[in-house]
N, C-alpha and C positions, 0 to 999 in steps of 0.2 A: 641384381634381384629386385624385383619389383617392390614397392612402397606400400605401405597398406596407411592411408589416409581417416584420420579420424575426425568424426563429423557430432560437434555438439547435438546430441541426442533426442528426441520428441519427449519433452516431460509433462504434458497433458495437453488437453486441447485449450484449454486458455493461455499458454505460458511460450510464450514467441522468443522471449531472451533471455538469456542468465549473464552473473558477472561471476568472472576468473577471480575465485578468492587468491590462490593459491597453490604454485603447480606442487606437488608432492614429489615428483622426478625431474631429475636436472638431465639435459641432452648427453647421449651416451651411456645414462643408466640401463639397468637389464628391468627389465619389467615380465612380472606373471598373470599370467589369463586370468579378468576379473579381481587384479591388483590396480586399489586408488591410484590414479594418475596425478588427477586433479580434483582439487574442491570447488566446484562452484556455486552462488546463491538465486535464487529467483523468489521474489518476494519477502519471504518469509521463513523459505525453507533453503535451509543448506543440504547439499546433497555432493557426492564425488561421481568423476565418470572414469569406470573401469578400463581396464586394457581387454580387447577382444583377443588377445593370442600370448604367447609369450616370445617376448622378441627385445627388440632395444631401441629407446625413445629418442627418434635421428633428429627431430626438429620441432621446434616448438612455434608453433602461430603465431600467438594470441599471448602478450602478456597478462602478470598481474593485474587486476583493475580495468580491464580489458570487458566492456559491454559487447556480447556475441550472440549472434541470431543464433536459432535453431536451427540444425542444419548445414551453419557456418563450418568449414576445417579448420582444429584449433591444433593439431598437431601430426605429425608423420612417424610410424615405428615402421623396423623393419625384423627381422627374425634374427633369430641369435645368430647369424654368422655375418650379420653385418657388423659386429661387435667391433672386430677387426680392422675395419674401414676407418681412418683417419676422420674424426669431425671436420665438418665444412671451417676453411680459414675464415672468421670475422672480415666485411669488406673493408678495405683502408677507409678514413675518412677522408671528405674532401679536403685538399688543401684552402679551396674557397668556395663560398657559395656559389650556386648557378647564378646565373644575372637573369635568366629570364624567367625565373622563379617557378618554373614549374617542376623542376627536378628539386630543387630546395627542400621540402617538408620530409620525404622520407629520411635525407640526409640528415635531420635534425631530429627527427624520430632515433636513428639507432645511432649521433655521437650528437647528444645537446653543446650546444653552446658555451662559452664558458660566461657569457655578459649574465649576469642573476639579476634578477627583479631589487626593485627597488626594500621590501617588504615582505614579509613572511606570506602565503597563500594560502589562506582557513581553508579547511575541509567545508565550511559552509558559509557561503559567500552574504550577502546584505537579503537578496531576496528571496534568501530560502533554501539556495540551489546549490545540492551537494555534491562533491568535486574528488575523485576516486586519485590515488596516490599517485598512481600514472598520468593523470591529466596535470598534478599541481605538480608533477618532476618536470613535466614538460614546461610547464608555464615559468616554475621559479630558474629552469637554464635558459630561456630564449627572454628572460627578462619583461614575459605578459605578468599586467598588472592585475587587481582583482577587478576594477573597474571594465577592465579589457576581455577578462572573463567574464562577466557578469551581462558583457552584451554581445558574447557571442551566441547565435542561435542553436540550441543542443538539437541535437536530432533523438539522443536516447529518450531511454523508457521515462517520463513525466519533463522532458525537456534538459534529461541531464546531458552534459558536454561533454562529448565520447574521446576517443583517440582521434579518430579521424576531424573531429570536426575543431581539434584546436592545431592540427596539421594542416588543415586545409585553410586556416587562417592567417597563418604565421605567413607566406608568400606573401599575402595583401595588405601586412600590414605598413600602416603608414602610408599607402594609396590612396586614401581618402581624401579630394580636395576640403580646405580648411577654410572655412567661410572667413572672408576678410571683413572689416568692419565696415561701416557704411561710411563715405567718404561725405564732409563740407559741404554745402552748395556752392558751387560756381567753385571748386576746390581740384586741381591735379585734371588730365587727360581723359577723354571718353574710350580711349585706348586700355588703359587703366584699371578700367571700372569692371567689378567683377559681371560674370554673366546673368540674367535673373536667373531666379531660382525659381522653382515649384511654388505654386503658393501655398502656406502654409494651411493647412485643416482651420476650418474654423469650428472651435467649438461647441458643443450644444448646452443652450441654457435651458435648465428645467425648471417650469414656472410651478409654482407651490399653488392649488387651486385654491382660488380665490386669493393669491396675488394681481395687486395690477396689472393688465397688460401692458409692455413696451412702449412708450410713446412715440412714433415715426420725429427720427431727427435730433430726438435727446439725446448726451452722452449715454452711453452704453454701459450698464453695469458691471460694476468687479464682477470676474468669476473666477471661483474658487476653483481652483484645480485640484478633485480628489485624489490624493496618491495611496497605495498599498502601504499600510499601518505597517509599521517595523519594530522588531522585537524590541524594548531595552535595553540599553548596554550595561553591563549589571559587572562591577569591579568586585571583586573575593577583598572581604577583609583579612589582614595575619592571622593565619592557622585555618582558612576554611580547606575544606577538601575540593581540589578539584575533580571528577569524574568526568573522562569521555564520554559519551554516548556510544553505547555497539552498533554495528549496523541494525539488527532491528528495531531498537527502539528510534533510531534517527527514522526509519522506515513507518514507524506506529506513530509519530510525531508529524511526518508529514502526511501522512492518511488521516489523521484526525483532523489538523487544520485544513485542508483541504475539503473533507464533506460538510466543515460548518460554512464554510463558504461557499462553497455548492448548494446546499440546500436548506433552506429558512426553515429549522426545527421546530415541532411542537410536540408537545409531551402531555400527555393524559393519563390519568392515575386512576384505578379502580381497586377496590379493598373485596376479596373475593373472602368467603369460610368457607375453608377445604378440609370441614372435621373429616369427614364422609373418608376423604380423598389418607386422609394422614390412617383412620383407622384400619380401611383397607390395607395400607402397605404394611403395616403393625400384622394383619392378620398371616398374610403371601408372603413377606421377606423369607422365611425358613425355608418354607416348601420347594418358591421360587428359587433359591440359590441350590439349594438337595437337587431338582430337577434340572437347569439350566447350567449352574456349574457359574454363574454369574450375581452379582449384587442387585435388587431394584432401586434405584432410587427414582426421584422424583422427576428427574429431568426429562426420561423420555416419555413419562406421564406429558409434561407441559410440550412435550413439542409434538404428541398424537394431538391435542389440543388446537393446539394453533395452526397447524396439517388441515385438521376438519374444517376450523375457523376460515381458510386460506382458499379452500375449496366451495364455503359458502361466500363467503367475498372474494373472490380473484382479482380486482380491482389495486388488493394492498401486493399483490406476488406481481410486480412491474418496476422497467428499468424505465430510465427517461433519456433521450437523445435530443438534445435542440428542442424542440417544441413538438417533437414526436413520442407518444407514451408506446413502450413497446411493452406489450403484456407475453409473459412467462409461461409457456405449456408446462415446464418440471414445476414441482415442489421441492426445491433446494434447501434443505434448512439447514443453515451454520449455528455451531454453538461453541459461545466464548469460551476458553479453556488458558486459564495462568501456567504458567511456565515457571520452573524453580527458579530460573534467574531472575523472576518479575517481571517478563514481562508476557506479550496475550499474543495468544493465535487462533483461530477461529475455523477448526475442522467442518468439513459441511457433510453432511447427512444428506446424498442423491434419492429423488423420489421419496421421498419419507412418508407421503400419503402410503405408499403404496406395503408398505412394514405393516405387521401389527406390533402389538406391544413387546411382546419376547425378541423379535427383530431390533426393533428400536435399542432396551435396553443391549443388547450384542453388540450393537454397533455404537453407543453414545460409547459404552466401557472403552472397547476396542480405540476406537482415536482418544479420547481421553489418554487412554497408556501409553500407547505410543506420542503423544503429543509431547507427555512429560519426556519420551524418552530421545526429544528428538527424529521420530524416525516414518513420520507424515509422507507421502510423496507429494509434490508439487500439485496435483488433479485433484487430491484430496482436502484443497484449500481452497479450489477453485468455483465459480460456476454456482456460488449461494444465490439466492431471492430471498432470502430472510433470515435475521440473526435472531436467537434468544442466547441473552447473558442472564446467568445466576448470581446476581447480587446477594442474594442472601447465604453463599458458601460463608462469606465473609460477617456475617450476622447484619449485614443493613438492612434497612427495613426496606427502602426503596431506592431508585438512584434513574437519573435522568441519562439513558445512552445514547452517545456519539451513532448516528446512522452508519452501516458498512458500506460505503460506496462499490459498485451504483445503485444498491439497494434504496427502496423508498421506505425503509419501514425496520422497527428493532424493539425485542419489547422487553423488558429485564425485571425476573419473577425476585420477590424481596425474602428477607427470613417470613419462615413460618411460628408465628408464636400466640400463645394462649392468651385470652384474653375475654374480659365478659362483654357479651353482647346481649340484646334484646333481640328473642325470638317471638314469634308470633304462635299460640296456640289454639286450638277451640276453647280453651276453659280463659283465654285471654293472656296476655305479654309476660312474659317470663325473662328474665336473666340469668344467663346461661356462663358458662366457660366453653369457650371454642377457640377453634384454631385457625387465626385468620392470616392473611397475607396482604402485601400489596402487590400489584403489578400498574408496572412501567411503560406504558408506548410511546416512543417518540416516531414520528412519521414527517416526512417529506412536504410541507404544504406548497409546493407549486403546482404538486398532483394529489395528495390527499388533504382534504377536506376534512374538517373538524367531527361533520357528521360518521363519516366511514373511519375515522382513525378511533374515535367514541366509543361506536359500534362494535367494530371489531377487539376491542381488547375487553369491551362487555360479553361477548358472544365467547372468547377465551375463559371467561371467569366464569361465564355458565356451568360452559360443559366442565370446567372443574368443581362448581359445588355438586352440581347433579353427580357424581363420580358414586355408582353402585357400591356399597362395602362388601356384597354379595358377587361380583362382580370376578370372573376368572382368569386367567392369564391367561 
């Protein structure tokens, strides 16, 4: 009876791979139509892929830990009457390696070695690069070290080291000729003498202007060789608690560190009064909820705001590639949203220009609830040009945000709190009690400019004090 082949799924148009958290059925299980198979991750969001029928799960792809394209086959069912059918016998292992190493790596993929590594195999290696169970099984039986890892080139999603690519190493290893030292003058055979090499890069010195220049013929100045800053190695005194990291927070750790080093932050702060804005919603909440059947709050106020904003400056709604700025037709707007475990995922709101307000609020609720609840689909994290976080859920006043990569721009609205201001009247200056806020922009400056990131989070504050109280849903 024929096979019915199952193909990791289309889980949006941005999202090319997922990894195998976790097969849920072991081969020879009975499986039911649209019963979890497997649990897999992409990004941010874990998600399972169903059975299309009800049959029996004859072969499994794709391990645990297992990085797989979209598309890829991760596994073969067949209908309940192959239940019957003997499971395929496990191949013998070789009694010896192949010598001419090209059959070698599978062999060692499905019976490792028994020689172990010298040293335990971190899940996160010196330079950042996180290492899935399946890659550090394979490395701690064939006895690769971390440094061995550490230079092998990943092909996965941010350069991580897949299956294949520490398979496809293990063959070459030790093939490397080993640079001999440089022999005596007038010392041993020209037979002997290793062959040249490549010559080595010469490095670039960068002159600090208005340093001297170089004088033809003088020794040549030290140069410092900058290397990538390494975390500290930081020892637990008796009694601290250890805590792993979950996959998304390891994931939220390497997205952060990664956009400050991508992009040279700047942050600009504006104090908006949003009395206008807060008595309005004091007036609408009841009616609004009676007719809607939904909460208002203030958020998808700020992000029809920054929508208009985005549309009079289109300049801040742009990704950047190499030295090419690619400007954004959608109005994509993410917004940050905490997670009971603590930690953040950032639902996006497609075309948001194009909602009004009772839209907006439908949709901020809507991912909100499901965000707590887990239950996002991968597209719906996808494909932002602009993030607003509410710092002020938390009561800060204001707070400096991490850009969303590849986003050029992030602005994070602060508490709203009373406070006396001087207002300007015909009869002359007045102090007042109002309800002010801050806002936050931090923007990208290789492409945004101190005037346009300025601008724009002024032109956001505007259309927030100008906010009608008369003003209808």
């Amino acid at each position: 009876m024929a096979h019915i082949e199952i193909l990791l799924p289309k889980m949006g148009e941005s999202v090319a791979e997922a990894t195998i958290i976790k097969w849920l059925k072991n081969e020879g299980d009975a499986v039911a139509a649209d019963e979890p198979m497997v649990e897999i991750a992409t990004d941010k969001v874990d998600s399972e892929v169903p059975a299309p029928q009800d049959g029996i799960l004859l072969k499994r792809l794709v391990n645990d830990g297992d990085v797989v394209k979209v598309g890829q086959p991760i596994a073969h069912i067949g209908t309940a009457a192959d239940a019957k059918a003997p499971a395929p016998a496990p191949a013998p292992a070789a009694s010896a390696p192949a010598t001419n190493g090209h059959h070698a790596a599978p062999v060692a993929a499905a019976r490792p070695s028994a020689v172990a590594s010298d040293g335990p195999v971190e899940r996160t290696g010196p330079s950042g690069k996180f290492y899935s169970p399946l890659v550090r099984n394979i490395a701690q039986s064939e006895g690769v070290t971390m440094n061995e890892l550490e230079s092998i080139a990943g092909s996965g999603q941010g350069g991580r080291v897949t299956k294949k690519d520490i398979l496809d190493y293990l063959p070459n290893r030790g093939t490397q000729p080993v640079a001999a030292s440089t022999p005596a003058a007038g010392a041993g055979s020209s037979a002997q003498a290793p062959m040249p090499s490549a010559p080595a890069p010469v490095p670039t010195v960068h002159v600090s202007p208005g340093a001297p220049a170089p004088v033809p013929g003088a020794p040549a100045p030290a140069v410092q060789i900058q290397t990538k800053p390494q975390a500290p190695k930081v020892a637990p005194a008796p009694g601290d608690e250890l805590i792993e990291m979950d996959r998304m927070r390891k994931l939220i750790a390497d997205h952060m560190v990664m956009s400050k080093s991508v992009s040279p932050h700047v942050t600009s702060f504006v104090e908006a009064d949003v009395t206008n804005l807060v008595l309005w919603r004091e007036r609408v909440k009841a009616a609004f909820e009676k007719r809607e059947g939904e909460k208002i709050t203030f958020t998808p106020v700020f992000i029809m705001a920054i929508a208009q904003a985005i549309k009079e400056m289109p300049m801040i709604n742009v990704q950047v590639d190499g030295h090419t700025i690619i400007k954004k037709k959608d109005i994509n707007i993410g917004m940050a949203a905490a997670l009971p475990s603590g930690n953040l995922i950032v639902p996006v709101i497609k075309n948001a220009d194009r909602l009004n307000l009772t839209g907006l609020a439908k949709a901020v609720n809507d991912l909100a609830k499901r965000a707590r609840e887990g239950k996002l689909s991968p597209d719906e994290i996808g494909n932002g040009t602009y993030t607003v976080t509410n710092v002020g859920t938390f009561g800060n006043v204001l707070g400096t945000p991490i850009i969303n990569q590849p986003q050029v721009a992030i602005m994070a609205t602060g508490a709203i709190r009373k406070k006396p201001a001087v207002l300007e009247t015909p009869t002359g200056d007045v102090i007042a009690i109002r309800h002010l806020m801050f806002l936050s922009h931090s923007y990208d400056h290789r492409v945004v400019d101190g005037a346009l990131g300025g601008k724009f989070v002024r032109r956001v504050a505007d259309i927030l004090e100008n906010w009608s109280v008369d003003q209808e849903f």
